[in-house]
C-alpha positions as CSV (number, residue, x, y, z in Angstrom):
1,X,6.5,-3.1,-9.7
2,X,3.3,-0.6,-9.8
3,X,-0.1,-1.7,-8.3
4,X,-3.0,0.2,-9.3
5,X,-5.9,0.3,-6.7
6,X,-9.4,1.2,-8.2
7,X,-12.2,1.9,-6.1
8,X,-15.6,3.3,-7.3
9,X,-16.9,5.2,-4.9
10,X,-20.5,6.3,-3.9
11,X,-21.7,8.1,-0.6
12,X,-18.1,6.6,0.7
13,X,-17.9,8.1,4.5
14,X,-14.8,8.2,6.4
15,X,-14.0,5.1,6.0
16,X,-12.6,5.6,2.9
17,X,-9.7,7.8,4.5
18,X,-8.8,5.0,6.4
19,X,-8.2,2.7,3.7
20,X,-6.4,5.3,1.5
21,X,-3.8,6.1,4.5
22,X,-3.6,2.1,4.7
23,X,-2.6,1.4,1.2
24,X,-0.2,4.6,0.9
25,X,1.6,3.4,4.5
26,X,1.8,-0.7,3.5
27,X,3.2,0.8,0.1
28,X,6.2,2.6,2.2
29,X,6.4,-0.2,4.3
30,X,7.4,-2.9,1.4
31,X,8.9,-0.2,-0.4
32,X,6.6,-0.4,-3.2
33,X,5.2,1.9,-5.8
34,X,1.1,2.3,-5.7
35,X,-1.6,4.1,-7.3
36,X,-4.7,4.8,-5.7
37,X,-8.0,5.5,-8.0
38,X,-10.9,6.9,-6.8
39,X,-13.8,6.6,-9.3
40,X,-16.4,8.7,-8.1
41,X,-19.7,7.7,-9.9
42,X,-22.0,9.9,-7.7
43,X,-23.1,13.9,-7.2
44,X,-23.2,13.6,-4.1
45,X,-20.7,16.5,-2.9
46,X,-19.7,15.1,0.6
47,X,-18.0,12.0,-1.5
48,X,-16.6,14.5,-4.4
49,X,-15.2,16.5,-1.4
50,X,-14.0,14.0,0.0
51,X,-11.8,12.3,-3.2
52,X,-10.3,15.8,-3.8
53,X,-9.0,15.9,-0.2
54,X,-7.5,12.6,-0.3
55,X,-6.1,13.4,-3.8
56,X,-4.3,16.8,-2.4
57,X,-3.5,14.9,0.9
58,X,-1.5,12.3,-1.1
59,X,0.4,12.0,-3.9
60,X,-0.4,8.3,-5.2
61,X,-4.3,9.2,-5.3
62,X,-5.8,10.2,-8.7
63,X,-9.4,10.9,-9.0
64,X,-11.7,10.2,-11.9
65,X,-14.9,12.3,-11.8
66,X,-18.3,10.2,-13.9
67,X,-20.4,12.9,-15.5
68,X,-23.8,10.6,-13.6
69,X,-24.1,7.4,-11.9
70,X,-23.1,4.7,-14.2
71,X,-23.0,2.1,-11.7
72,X,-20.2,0.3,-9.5
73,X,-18.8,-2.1,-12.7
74,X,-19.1,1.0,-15.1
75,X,-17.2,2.6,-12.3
76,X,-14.5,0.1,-12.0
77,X,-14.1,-0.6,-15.9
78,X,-13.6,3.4,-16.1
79,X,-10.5,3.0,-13.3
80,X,-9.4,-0.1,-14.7
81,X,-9.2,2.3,-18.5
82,X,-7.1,4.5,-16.2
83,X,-4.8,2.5,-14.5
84,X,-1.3,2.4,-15.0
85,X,-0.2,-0.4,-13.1
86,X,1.3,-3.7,-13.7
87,X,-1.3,-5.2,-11.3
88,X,-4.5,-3.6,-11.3
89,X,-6.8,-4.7,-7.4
């Protein structure tokens, strides 16, 4: 079984990393198969810098970049579009 996480982001701090390297390490733990999305829906470069380090830093993160801010359910529609999951949280 695949789950797909989706989670827009915009002006996400730290935090974010946290969560990430929570998902990735409860997936190992059950033995389970994950993706992690991060939608960014922002310019802000901190939070663009931030997806692309979490993307190179592990393997089940994509990122999907929106041209503007579209909102967080434009946002989470566009990683839902993208997931490949069975379950999609």
């Amino acid at each position: 079984m695949r789950v797909s996480f989706v989670l827009p982001l915009f002006g996400s701090s730290m935090v974010l990393y946290d969560l990430v390297s929570g998902l990735v390490s409860l997936s190992d733990v059950r033995k389970e198969k994950v993706e992690i999305l991060l939608v960014v829906d922002s310019r802000d470069p901190g939070t663009i810098g931030l997806a692309g380090q979490l993307r190179d830093q592990f393997q089940e993160v994509r990122t999907i970049q929106l041209s503007k801010n579209f909102g967080q359910q434009a946002a989470t529609a566009a990683g839902i579009l993208e997931a490949d999951g069975e379950f999609i949280v």
